[in-house]
N, C-alpha and C positions, 0 to 999 in steps of 0.2 A: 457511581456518580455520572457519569457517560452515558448510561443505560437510558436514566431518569433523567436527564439534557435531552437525550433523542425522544424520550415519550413526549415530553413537552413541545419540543423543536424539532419536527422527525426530519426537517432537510436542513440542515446545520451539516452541512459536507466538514467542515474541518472536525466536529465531534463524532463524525462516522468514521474519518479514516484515521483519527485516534483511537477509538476503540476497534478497529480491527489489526491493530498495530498490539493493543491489550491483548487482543483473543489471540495471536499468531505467539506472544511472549510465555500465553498459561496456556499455550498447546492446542488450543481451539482452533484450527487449523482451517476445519469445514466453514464455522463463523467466519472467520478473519476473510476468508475468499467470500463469501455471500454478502457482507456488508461490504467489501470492495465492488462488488458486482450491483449492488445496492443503491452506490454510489453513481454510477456509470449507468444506471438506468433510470435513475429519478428524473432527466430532462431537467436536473440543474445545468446552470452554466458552468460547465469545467475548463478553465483555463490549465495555459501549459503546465505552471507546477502542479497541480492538480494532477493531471493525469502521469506528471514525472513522479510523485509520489504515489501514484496507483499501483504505477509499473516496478517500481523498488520493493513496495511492500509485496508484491507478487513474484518476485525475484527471493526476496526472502522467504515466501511459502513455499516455492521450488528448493532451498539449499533445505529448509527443515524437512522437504518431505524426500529428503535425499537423492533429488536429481538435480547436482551442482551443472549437470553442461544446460539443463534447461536457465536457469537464471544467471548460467554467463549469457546465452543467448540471449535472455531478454537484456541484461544490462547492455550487451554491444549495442543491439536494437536502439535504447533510450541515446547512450551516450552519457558524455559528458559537458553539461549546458558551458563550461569554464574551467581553467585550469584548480579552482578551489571549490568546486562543487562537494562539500564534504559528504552529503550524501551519499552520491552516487560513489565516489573514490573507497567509503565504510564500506559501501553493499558489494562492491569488487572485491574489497579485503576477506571478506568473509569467503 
């Protein structure tokens, strides 16, 4: 369904970093990093969450590709935008 949103929509930033959230969950690993990178090169407009959500999901492609000091390092990098950022607090738990 996401696929066929981006053939229609190909710059629809929120159904791209959904679906590489997809590919990163069924192990697509190589995807999930190229539609983030996808993202980041289209010359959309990416605001802050935007790019907090880039840097998360790329923290999460470091812990699955088993180098957890890499996506501590990025998570320190981001931070935490507020004491209930539940994002970021998940992607440190992991």
């Amino acid at each position: 369904m996401l696929e066929d949103l981006l053939r229609r929509s190909p710059s629809h930033v929120p159904a791209r970093l959904s679906l590489a959230s997809v590919y990163e969950r069924v192990n697509r690993l190589g995807d999930a990093e190229a539609m983030l990178r996808t993202v980041e090169e289209s010359g959309a407009q990416i605001d802050e969450n935007v790019q907090r959500s880039i840097e998360r999901q790329r923290a999460q492609l470091a812990e699955r590709r088993g180098t957890p000091a890499i996506a501590r390092a990025i998570l320190d990098r981001i931070g935490s935008k507020c004491d209930d950022d539940v994002g970021y607090w998940f992607a440190l738990a992991n």
